[in-house]
N, C-alpha and C positions, 0 to 999 in steps of 0.2 A: 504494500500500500504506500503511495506517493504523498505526499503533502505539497508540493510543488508543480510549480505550471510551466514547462516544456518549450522553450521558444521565444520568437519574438517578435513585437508586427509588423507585418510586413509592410510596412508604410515608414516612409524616412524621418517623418516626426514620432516621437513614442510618450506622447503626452496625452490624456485622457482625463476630461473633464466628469466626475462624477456627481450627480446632484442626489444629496442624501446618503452622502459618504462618509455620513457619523454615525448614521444609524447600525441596524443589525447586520442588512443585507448589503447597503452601500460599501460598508467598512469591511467586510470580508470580501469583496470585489476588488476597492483598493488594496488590499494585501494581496490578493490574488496578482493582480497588476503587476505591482512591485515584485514580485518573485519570477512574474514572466517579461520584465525591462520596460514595462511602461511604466510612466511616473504618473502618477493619481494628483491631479487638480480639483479639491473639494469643494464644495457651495452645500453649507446647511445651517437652516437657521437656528439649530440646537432644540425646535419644540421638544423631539423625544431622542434624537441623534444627541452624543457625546461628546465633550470637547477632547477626553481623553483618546478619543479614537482617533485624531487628527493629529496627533503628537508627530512632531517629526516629517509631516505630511503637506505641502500647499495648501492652507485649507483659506478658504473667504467665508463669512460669519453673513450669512443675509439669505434674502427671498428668492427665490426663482426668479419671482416675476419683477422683479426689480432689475430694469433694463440697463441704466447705469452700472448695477454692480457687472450685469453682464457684459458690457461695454467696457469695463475696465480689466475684468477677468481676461477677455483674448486681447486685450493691448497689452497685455502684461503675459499674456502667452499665444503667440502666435503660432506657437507648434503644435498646438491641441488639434489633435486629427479625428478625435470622434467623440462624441457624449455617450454617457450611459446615465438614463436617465430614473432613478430609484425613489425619489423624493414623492412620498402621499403615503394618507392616512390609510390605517390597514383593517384597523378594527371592525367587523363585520358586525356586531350590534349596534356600535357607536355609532357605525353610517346609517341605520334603521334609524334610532332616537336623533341623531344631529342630521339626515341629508345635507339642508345645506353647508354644513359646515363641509360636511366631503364634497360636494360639486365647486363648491368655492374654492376648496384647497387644490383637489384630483385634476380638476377639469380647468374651470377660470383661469389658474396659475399656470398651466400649462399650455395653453393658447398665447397667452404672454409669453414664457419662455421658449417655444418655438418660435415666436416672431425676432425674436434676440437671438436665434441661431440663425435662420436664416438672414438677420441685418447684418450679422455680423460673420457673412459666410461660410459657416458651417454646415457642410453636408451630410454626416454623417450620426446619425442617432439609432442607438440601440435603446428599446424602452421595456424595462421591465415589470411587464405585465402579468396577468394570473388567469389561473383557471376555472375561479369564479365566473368568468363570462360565459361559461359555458352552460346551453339547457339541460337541467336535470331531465332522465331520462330513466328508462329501464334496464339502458345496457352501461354498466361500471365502466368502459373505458371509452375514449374519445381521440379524435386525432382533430388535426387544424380545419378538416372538413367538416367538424362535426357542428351543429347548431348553436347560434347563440341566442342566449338568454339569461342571462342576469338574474338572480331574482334581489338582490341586496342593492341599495344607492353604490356601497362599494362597489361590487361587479360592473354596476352599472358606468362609474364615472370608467372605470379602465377600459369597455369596450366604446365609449365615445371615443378616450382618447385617441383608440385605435382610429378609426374615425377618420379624426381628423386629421391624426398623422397621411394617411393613405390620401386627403384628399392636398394635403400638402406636395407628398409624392407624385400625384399629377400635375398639380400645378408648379413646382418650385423647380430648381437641383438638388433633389434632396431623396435623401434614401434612409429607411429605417426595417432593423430587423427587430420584432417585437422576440421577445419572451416570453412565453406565457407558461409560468411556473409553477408550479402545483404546493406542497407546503414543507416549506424549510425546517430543518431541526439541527441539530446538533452547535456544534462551532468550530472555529479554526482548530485543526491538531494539534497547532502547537501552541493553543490559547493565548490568541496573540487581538482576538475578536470573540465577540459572542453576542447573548442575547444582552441588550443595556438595563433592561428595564427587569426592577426586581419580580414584580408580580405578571409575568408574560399572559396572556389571556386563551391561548391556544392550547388544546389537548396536552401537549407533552409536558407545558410550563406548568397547568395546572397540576398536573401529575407531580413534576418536583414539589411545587408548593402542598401537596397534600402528605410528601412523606419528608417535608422539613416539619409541617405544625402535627403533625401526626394525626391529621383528619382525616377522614375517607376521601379519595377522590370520587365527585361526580361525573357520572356518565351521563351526558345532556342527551336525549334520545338513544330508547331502544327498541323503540318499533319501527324502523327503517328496513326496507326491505333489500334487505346481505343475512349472510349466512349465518352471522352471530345476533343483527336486528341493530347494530352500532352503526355510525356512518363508515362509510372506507373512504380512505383518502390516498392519496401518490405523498408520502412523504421522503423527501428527496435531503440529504445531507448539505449544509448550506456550505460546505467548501465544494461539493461539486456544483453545487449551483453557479458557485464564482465563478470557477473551470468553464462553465458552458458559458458567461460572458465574456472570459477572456478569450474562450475559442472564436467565439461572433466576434471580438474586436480582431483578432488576428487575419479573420478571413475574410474581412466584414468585404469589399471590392471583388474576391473573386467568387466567394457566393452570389452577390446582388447581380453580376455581370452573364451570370447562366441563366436570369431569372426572368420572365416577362414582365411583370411591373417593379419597381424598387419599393415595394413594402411585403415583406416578407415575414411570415410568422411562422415558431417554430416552439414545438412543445417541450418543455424541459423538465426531466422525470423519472424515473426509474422502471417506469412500464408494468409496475406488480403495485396490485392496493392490499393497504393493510387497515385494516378496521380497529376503531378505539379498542375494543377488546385484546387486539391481538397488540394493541402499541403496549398496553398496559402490561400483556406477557412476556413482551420485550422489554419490559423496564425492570420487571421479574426477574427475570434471565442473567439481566446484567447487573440487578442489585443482588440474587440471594436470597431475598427476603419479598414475600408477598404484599402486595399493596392493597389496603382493602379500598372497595369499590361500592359505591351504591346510586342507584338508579333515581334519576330527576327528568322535568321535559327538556324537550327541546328549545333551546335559544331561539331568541328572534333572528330569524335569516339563516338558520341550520338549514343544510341541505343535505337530502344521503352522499354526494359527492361524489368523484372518479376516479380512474387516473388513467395515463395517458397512453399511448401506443408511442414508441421512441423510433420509428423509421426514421422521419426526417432529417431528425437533431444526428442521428449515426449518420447519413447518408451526406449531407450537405455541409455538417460541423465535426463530424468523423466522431463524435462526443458519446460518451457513454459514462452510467457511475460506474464509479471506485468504492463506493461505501455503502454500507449496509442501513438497515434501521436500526440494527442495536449498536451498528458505529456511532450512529447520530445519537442517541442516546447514551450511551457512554460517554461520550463529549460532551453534551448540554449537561450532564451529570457532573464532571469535572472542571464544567466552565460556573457551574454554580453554585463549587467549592470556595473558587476566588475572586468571583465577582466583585463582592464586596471590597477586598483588598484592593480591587483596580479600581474602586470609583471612591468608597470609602463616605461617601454622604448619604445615598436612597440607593 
């Protein structure tokens, strides 16, 4: 097993513009980067990104959509050859209770900061998106063919954004490959990143948080129709997830160039679902010790969920994982050992 990313991009500038590169998924992107000779140029405004995560890093303290900062960001780096773009709100019931706050953040801010890349001639965005857009259905796995449908404001603002990207792509010089990733876990191997936020809101986080306070964890829906009655989801290791960005920035020009339109989506995944039940035996597994469990409804905006079919991403980004589910969980395990020591406040 590798911890490091292979290469280098093949473009003569090796500067990459990350927005949301203090957060969980940004900031293990930028490390990813840096181990494969790109230097990571950051933009986040710290809502829930870290400062600690920019240590040592380019980083600019501000808004997306603040066109001056952008304006000043490529005067100040003119070798930035592609964005990746990570910045929005993630939380799937928060965008239930706040929409507008997620259309204002997800959607609004990003229509601003596409027009600051293209003002400021930048062609090249990688956007990464999720597999929230997709229609719930009765078949558990999906490819980039498959139906869209949103059912959450979240889902919803990431397939506008797609959207718009695509309709930039016709009208501009501009080419973007989306991501649409399915659900992150674990952290850097060599805990150099992880999740920022103490109380994470998502299956596995709830799980640590239920065997630090020694509460049961709940299991939000079990009448979903999968073999166990929990959701399944594709939960993909979040250093491979970096891996498949840094692969799209490596190849980003001779993918786009075999492709009929420049906006290109591609699913990023591990291609096997594993159901709450089964995360929770994987968490088993890797503790020793059984975690008890006890059954509540479903959250606002729970979906049975999928996961993904991996042609594409192998075919076109040569990408496949490296890591397991119980790798991911062993990591988020030992990243939640020293968290605390790395932030040291909340």
């Amino acid at each position: 097993m590798t911890d490091s990313v292979p290469g280098a991009p093949t473009h003569r500038a090796s500067k990459v513009l990350i927005t949301g590169g203090a957060g969980y998924i940004g900031s293990t992107i930028a490390t990813a980067c840096l181990d494969a000779g790109i230097t990571p140029v950051i933009v986040d405004n710290l809502s829930t990104g870290r400062r600690e995560f920019t240590a040592g890093r380019e980083f600019y303290e501000g808004d997306i959509a603040d066109g001056r900062l952008l304006d000043r960001i490529f005067a100040e780096h003119p070798d930035i050859f592609a964005v990746v773009h990570c910045a929005a709100l993630t939380v799937v019931p928060d965008s239930v209770a706040q929409p507008l706050r997620y259309y204002r953040e997800n959607l609004a801010k990003t229509v601003d900061f596409v027009d600051g890349l293209v003002r400021n001639g930048c062609r090249r965005l990688i956007f990464s998106s999720t597999a929230a857009i997709y229609q719930p259905g009765p078949e558990f796995t999906v490819d980039e063919d498959s139906p869209i449908g949103p059912v959450s404001p979240y889902g919803r603002t990431k397939a506008m954004v797609e959207s718009v990207l695509a309709d930039v792509c016709a009208a501009e010089d501009f080419a973007v490959i989306s991501l649409r990733y399915f659900n992150p876990i674990g952290a850097d191997p060599r805990m150099r990143t992880g999740l920022q936020l103490p109380r994470p809101t998502h299956a596995l986080g709830k799980m640590i948080e239920a065997v630090e306070t020694g509460e049961p964890f709940q299991i939000t829906g079990t009448d979903f129709e999968t073999r166990d009655g929990t959701g399944i989801r594709d939960y993909i290791h979040v250093w491979d997830l970096a891996r498949a960005h840094v692969a799209a920035l490596q190849q980003f020009d001779d993918v786009l160039a075999g492709e009929p339109e420049p906006h290109l989506v591609v699913n990023i995944g591990t291609g096997q679902g594993t159901t709450v039940r089964e995360l929770v035996d994987a968490l088993d597994s890797v503790r020793g010790v059984p975690l008890p469990t006890v059954a509540a409804p479903r959250r606002a905006g729970d979906v049975l969920g999928a996961y993904t079919r991996v042609d594409r991403a192998r075919k076109l980004l040569d990408f496949s994982c490296e890591y397991t589910v119980a790798d991911g969980v062993r990591h988020a395990l030992e990243w939640a050992a020293v968290r605390d020591s790395r932030f040291g406040d909340r």
